[in-house]
N, C-alpha and C positions, 0 to 999 in steps of 0.2 A: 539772764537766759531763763526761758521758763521749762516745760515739763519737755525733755524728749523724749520722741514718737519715731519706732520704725513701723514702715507698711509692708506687711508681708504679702507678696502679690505684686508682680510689674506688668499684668496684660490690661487692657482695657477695662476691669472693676476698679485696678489697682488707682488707675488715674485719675476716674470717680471718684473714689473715697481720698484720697492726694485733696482733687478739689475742697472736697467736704470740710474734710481738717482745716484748711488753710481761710473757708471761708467761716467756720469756727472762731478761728482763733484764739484758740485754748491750747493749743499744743506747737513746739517748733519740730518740725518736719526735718529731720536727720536725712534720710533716704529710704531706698528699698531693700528687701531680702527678698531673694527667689534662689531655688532652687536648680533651675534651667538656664539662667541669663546668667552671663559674663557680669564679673566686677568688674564698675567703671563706665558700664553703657549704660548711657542719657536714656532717663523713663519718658519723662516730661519737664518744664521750666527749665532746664540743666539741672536738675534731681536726677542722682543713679543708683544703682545697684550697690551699694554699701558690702554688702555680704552673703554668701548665701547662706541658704535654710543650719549650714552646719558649723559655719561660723561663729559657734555661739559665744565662745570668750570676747569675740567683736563684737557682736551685736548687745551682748552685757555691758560693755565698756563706752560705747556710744547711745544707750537710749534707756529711758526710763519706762515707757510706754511703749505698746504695740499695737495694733490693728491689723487681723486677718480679711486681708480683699482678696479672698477667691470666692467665687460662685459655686463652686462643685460643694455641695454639701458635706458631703463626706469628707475631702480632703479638706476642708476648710476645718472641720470640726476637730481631723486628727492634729493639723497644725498648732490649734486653737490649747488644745487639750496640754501637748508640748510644753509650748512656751508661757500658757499662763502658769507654772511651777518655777519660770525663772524673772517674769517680768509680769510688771499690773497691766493688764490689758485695760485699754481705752473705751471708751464710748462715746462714738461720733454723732453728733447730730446737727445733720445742715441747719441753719439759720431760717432758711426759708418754709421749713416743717412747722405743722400747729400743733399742738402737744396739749390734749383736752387735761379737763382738771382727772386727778388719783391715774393718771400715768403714771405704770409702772416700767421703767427701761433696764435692761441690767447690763453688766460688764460686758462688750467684746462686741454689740448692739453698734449697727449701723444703719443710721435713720437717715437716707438721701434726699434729696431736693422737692419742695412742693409736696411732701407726705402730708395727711391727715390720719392724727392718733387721739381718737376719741374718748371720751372720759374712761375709767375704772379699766380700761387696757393693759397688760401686763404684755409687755416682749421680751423674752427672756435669753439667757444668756447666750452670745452670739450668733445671732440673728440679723437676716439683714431684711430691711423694709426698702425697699427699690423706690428711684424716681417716682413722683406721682399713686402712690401707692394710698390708700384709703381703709384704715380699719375701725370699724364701728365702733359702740360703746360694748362695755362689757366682754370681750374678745380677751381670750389668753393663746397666745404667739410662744408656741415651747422651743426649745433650747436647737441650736441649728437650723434653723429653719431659714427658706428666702423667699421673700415674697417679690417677685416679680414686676417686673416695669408694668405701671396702670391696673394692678392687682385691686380688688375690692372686697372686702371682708365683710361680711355681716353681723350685724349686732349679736351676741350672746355666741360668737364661736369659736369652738375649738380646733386649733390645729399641731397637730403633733409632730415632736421633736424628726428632725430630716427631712419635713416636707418642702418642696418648691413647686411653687405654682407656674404655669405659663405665664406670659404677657397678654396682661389685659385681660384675665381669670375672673370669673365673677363669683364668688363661692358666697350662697345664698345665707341670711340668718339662722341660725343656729347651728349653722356648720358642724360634724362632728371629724374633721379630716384626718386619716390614720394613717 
């Protein structure tokens, strides 16, 4: 058996990143934790709800690994914050992303499908870079952050911790986003 992984998150990000992992294949996929949803209801594949958010003796006991799939920045961040003091959080990154040379990715980082991450890049700790997402070279991506479906970053920018962009965002080179 290799590294378990729970996904905290069972709404539609959670299923995303479910995918991600599994197309990975670096991690075996345990189940979900949410806080809202009933133990035992089907997320997706026959994968369920394992435990909720308060579960923690269970959620110790079955995973090595975690992965926060919520989109709300803030809650994401607070869960993030939680449980990486009880478990190593993961770092997803679909198969089908291109990952230029002195990429920097860090823990809790969730790189989706079709992304382009251009050299000398840094994204930093939990962070999500959505489908189709494009960030130039030289770009530092700070901690919480979500870059949005078809998002496009510009060469040399910055974007600061909590920010989320719209879908399909064009945020021009040298960005200084606050």
């Amino acid at each position: 058996m290799g590294s378990r992984i729970v996904i905290i998150g069972s709404g539609g990000h959670g299923k995303v990143v479910f995918d991600a992992i599994k197309a990975q294949q670096k991690y075996d996929i345990v189940g979900f934790v949410d806080h809202a949803v009933i133990v035992d209801t089907i997320v997706i594949d026959n994968y369920k709800v394992i435990a909720q958010q308060n579960d923690i003796d269970l959620i110790l006991k079955n995973a090595d690994f975690f992965i926060v799939a919520i989109g709300n920045n803030i809650m994401r961040e607070q869960v993030y914050n939680l449980f990486k003091s009880l478990l190593k959080p993961a770092t997803i990154i679909h198969p089908s992303s291109i990952i230029g040379s002195n990429v920097r990715i860090e823990e809790g980082v969730v790189i989706l499908a079709n992304s382009v991450l251009n050299a000398n890049s840094n994204i930093r700790e939990n962070s999500i870079v959505n489908a189709g997402v494009i960030v130039d070279h030289d770009c530092e991506i700070c901690n919480s952050v979500h870059l949005s479906i078809g998002t496009i970053v510009g060469s040399n920018s910055l974007i600061n911790k909590g920010y989320m962009t719209t879908i399909g965002q064009n945020l021009n080179s040298f960005s200084n986003i606050i």
